[in-house]
N, C-alpha and C positions, 0 to 999 in steps of 0.2 A: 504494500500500500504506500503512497504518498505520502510523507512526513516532513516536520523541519527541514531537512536533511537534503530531501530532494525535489522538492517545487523551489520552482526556478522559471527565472523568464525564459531559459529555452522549451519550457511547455506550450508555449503560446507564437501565434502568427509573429505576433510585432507587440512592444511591449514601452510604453513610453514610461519614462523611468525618473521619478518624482519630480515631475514638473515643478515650478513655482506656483506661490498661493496667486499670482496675477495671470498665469498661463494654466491654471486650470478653471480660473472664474470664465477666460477664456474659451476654452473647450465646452463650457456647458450656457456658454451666451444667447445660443441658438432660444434654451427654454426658459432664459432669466424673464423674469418682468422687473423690471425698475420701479422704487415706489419712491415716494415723495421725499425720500431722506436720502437719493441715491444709493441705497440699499441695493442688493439681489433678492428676489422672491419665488420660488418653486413649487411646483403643485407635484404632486407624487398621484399614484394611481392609489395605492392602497394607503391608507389614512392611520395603518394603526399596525405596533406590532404583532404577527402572526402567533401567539402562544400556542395554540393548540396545532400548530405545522410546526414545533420545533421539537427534539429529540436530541438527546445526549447517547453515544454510542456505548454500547455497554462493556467497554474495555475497562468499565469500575462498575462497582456496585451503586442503579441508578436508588435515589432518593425516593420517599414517597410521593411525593408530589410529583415527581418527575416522569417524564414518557421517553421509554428508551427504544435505542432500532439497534439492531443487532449489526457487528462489525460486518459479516457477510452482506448484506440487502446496504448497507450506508458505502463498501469499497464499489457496491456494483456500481451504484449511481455517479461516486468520485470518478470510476472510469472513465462514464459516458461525458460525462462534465468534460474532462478534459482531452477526451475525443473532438466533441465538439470545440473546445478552446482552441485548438492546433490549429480552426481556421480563421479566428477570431483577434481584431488587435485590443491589447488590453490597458488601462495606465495601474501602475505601481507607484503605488504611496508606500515611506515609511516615515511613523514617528515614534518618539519616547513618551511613556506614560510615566508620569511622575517626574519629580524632579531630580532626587536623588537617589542615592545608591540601594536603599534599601525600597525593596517591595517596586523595583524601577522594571521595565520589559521593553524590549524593542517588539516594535507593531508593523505588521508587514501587511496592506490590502493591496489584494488585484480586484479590479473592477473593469468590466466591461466598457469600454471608451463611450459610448455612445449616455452612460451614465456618470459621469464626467461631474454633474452636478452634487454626485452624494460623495463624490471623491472630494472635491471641492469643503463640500461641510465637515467632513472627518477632519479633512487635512487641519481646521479651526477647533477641533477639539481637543489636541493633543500638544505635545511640546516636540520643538523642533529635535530632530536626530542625533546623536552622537555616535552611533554603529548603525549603518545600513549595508552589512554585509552578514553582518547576523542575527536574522530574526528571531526572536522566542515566541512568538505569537503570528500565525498568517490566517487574516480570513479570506476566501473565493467567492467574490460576489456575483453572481450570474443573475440579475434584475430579471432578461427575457425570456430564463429558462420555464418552458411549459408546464410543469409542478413548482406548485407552490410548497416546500419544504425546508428547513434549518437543520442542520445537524455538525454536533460538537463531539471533535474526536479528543478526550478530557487528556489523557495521559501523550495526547501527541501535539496538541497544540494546535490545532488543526480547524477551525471552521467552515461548510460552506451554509452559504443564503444562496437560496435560489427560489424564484419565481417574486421576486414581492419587492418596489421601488423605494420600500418606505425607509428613509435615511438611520431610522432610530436599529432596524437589523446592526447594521455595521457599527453603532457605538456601543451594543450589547454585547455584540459577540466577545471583543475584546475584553470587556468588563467584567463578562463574564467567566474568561479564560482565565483572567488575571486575579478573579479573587479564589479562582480553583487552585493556581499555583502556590498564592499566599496559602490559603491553606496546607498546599503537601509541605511549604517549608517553615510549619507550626503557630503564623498568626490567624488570623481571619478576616476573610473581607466583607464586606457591609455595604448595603446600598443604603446609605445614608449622606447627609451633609453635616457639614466640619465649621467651628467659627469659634472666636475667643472673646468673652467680653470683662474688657479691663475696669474694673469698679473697685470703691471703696466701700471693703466689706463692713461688717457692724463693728469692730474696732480703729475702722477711718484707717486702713490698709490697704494700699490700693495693689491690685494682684491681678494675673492672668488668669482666667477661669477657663476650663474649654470646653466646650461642648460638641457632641455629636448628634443628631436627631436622623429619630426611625421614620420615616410615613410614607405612607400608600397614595397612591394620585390623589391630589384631590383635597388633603387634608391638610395643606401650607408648609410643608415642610422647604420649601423654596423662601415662598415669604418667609419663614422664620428664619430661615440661614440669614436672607442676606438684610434684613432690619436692623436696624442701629437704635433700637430700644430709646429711643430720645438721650440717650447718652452725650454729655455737652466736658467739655475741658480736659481733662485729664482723664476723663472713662471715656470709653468710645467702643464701637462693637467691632470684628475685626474678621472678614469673612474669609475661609479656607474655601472651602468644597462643598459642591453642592450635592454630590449623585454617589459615588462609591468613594471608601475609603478603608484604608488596611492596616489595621490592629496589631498591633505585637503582643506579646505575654504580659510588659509591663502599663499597659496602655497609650501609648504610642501610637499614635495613628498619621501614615502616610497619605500624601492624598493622590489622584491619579490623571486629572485632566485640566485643560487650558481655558477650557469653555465650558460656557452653563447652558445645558441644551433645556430651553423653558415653556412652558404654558405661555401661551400670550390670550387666552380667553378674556375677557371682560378688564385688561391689562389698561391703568390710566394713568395719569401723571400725580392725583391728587392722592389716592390711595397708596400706590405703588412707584413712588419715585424712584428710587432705585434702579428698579427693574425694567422701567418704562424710558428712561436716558438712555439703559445699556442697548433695550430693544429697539429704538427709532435712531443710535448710532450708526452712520457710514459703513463701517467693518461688520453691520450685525448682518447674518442669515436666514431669513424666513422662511418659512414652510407650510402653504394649505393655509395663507392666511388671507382675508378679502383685502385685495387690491383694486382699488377702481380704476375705470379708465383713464380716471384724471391723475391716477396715479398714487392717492390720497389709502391712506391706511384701515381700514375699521377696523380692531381689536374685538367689537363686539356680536360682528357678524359672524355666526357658525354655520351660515349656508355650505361652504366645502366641506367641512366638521368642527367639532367639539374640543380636536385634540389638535389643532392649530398650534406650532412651533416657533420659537425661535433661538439659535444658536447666539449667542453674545461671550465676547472675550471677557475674563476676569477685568484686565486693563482698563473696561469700559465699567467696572462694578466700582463706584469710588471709596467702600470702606475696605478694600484688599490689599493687601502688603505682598514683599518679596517671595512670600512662599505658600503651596498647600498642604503642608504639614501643619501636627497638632503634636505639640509636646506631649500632652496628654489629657485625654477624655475624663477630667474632673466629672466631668454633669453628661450623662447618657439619659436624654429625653423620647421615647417610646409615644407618637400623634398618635391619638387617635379622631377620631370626627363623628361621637357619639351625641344619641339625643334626649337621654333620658337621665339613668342613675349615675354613669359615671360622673365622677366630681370635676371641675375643672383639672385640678392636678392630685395628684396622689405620689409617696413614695414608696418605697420598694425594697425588700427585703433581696438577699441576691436571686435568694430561692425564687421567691415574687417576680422576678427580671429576668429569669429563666423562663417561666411563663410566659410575663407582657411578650417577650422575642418570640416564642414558639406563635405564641396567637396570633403577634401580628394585625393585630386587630381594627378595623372602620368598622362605615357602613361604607355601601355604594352611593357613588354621586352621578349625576348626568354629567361628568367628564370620564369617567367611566362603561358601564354601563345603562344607559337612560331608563331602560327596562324594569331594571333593579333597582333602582333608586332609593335610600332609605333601608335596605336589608342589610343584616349582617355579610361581613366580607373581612376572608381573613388571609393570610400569605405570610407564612414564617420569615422572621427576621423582616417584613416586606420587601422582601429579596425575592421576587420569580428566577431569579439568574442563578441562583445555588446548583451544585451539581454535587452527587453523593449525597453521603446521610446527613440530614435536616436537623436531627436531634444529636451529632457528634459537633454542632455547631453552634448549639445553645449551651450544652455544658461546656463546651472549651471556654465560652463566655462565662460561663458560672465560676468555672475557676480562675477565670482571671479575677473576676469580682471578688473572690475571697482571697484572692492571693494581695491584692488591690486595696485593703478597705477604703483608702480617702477617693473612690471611685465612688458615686452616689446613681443610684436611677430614678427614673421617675414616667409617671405613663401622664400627660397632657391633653385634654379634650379640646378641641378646638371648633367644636359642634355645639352644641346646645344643652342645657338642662331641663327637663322638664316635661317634655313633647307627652302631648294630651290629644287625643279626635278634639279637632278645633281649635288647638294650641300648638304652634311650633316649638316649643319650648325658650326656654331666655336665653338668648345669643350669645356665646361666647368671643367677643370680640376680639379683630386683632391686639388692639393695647390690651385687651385681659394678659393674654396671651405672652406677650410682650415683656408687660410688667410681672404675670411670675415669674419666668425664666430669670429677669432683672436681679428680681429680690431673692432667687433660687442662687443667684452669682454672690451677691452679698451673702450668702447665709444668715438672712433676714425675716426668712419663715419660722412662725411658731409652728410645731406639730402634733398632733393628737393619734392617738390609735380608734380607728374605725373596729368596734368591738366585733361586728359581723364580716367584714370584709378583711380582716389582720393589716391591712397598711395603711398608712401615717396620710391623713387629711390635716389642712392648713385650718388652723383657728383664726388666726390673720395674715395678710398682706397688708403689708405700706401701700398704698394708693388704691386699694380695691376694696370694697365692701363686698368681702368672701361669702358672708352669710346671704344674701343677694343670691348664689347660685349653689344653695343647697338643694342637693336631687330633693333631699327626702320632705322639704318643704312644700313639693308641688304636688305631690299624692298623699293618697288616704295609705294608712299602713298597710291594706289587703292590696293595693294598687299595686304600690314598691313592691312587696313580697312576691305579687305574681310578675313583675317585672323581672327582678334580680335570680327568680327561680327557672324561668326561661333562659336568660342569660347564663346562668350556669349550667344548664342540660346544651345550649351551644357550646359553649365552651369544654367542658368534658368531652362532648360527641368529638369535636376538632382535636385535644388532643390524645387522644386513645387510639388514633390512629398511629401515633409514635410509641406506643407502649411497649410492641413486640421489642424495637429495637434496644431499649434499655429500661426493664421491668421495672414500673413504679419511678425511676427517676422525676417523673414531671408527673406526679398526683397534683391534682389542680389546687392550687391557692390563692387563685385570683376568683 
């Protein structure tokens, strides 16, 4: 079979070999639209990535959650692939993920020339090369190919994408590969975001705090990264990474990309400053996003879709510094985007953290699924990109945590409290949101034990009247009961599915 070792541009017809980032916007000019900011703007045929086409080859033991194709039926295909490639000219990108030495991979795509535009956007997610003669990481992207399928060869390094234009294939695959490797060389990778916020804790100390945050589309974990909590003088918030990041034993976390590949849904100036400079920037890349003839942007039109993109460089994010490393993940925040009992915030025992990671826990949003809207939805680690076992990935976490204590967790609602037939429940705002993590920096929360739930609820915040979004304020007790009594028969059902792998480990405590 094809490995590191021997894909090579002599596979292929003609093989243009890492162009510049200005001679590949070139190459894909043909389907740019130009929008008001002088930007590039792209339509892709498929809107979303393909989950249920993708498979991991069973040259390891696949995960629960995971769909595996067997090394036979995934070489035959590799074949045909590269039968077909021999007539075909291709361009070759390489970049470096991350910045330094540790948890660092050279990235190696071939893409189909005529798809020039998604080579174009990788090329902005990455950091420029320091070895382009040996890859650790190659994906084969075939857009035109007639099946729509992914398939990850985990122990080779190996990916192909075939059938599906949608740019977000080729940032996963790598992502993917990379937090597998981390893994076999004993940290763990996380699809989470990374940021440091410098405050003066309750002894007028002023210190690096770091944070990592877990969340599933949908529930802010973007906005949360890149907010600057109203911090003025000497505090300031200080943003690493947005999307994955990789964990050492001591907590250490690496980070891995150049770009923030973002939501531009309902994206404004007044809410989302931030996000909305880096995304109407000259160098930003859009995706499936409404562009009018007059060239003029809407953010808020989802006539194409729901899951409208946009790629923007760190450079253009004004609260980011020289690097996306994190000394260490002081504060591991766990979103969720609940509407009923969960508290705005809660903390966490490791055991407790071993859980929130397993559940992984929302609901569905109409950025997600429209259908499902409002139901439970869960995804370990909120990581779909994991490969192997799911639950050797939550205790590796566990032990870090104990090996860690000045390591703290906590699971964050960013949804609502209260939701009633005829009540949406009380809105958990961004500044909620905001200002705990703030006050979570300072260790300025008081804390209580939830006698029924075992983890620690906030008796107060500085700037928030907490008791304002007490679940249990907004039902009658038979309400909550039958509430919290459903939610634990999901939660059990979800995880019992890990049980066989490590008997009783993860008895639920959430």
């Amino acid at each position: 079979m094809y490995t590191i070792n021997n894909i090579n541009d002599e596979l292929f017809k003609g093989v243009i070999v890492n162009p510049t980032k200005e001679e590949l916007k070139s190459l894909a000019s043909n389907v740019e639209i130009t929008t008001e900011f002088k930007s590039p703007s792209y339509k892709s045929e498929v809107k979303n990535r393909s989950a249920k086409n993708t498979y991991i080859v069973d040259e390891i033991e696949v995960g629960v959650d995971q769909s595996e194709i067997s090394k036979t039926k995934a070489d035959e295909i590799a074949e045909k692939v590269f039968k077909y490639l021999k007539e075909k000219e291709m361009i070759r990108v390489d970049r470096k993920m991350g910045m330094n030495e540790k948890f660092s991979y050279n990235c190696r795509l071939y893409i189909s020339k005529d798809y020039a535009r998604i080579a174009y956007m990788w090329n902005n997610t990455l950091f420029d090369p320091i070895d382009t003669e040996n890859p650790d990481l190659i994906s084969i992207y075939v857009p035109e190919w007639p099946e729509r399928i992914m398939f990850a060869y985990p122990e080779s390094g190996v990916t192909f994408i075939l059938g599906s234009d949608y740019f977000g294939e080729s940032k996963k695959s790598f992502l993917r590969m990379a937090m597998y490797k981390v893994k076999q060389e004993g940290g763990l990778g996380f699809h989470a975001g990374s940021k440091v916020l410098r405050v003066y804790d309750k002894d007028r100390n002023l210190k690096d705090v770091g944070f990592i945050m877990f969340g599933l589309s949908g529930t802010g974990k973007t906005t949360l990264t890149i907010h600057d909590h109203e911090l003025i003088g000497e505090e300031k918030s200080i943003v690493r990474q947005d999307d994955v990041i990789f964990m050492d034993e001591n907590g250490y976390c690496a980070g891995s990309e150049n770009g923030f590949y973002i939501k531009t849904e309902g994206l404004n100036k007044e809410q989302q400053g931030v996000l909305y400079q880096a995304a109407t920037a000259e160098n930003a890349i859009l995706e499936n996003i409404m562009v009018k003839e007059d060239s003029t942007v809407d953010f808020y039109d989802t006539t194409i879709t729901s899951n409208a993109r946009g790629i923007v460089l760190r450079e253009e994010i004004e609260n980011t510094d020289d690097t996306v490393d994190l000394e260490k993940a002081n504060k591991i925040i766990f979103i969720t985007r609940r509407k009923d009992i969960v508290p705005p915030v809660v903390k966490l025992s490791p055991h407790q953290a071993l859980d929130a990671f397993m559940l992984g826990e929302s609901i569905e949003t109409s950025a997600g699924d429209p259908t499902k809207a409002g139901q439970s939805k869960r995804c370990v680690g909120t990581n779909p990109f994991i490969m192997g076992s799911e639950i050797e990935e939550g205790l590796k976490l566990r032990e870090i945590l104990k090996n860690n204590p000045d390591m703290e967790c906590f699971i964050l609602n960013t949804g609502s409290v209260g939701a009633k037939t005829g009540f949406d429940g009380e809105k958990l705002t961004i500044n909620v949101s905001t200002t705990i993590m703030k006050e979570i920096a300072r260790d300025n929360i008081e804390w209580t034990k939830d006698q029924e739930w075992g983890y620690l609820v906030p008796k107060s915040v500085c700037g928030i009247d907490i008791e304002k979004y007490n679940p249990r304020s907004f039902y009658t007790s038979d309400e909550y009961a039958a509430i919290a009594s459903k939610l634990r028969l999901e939660r059990e059902e979800w995880l019992n599915k890990y049980e066989d792998e490590v008997e009783k480990e993860i008895a639920v405590s959430l």
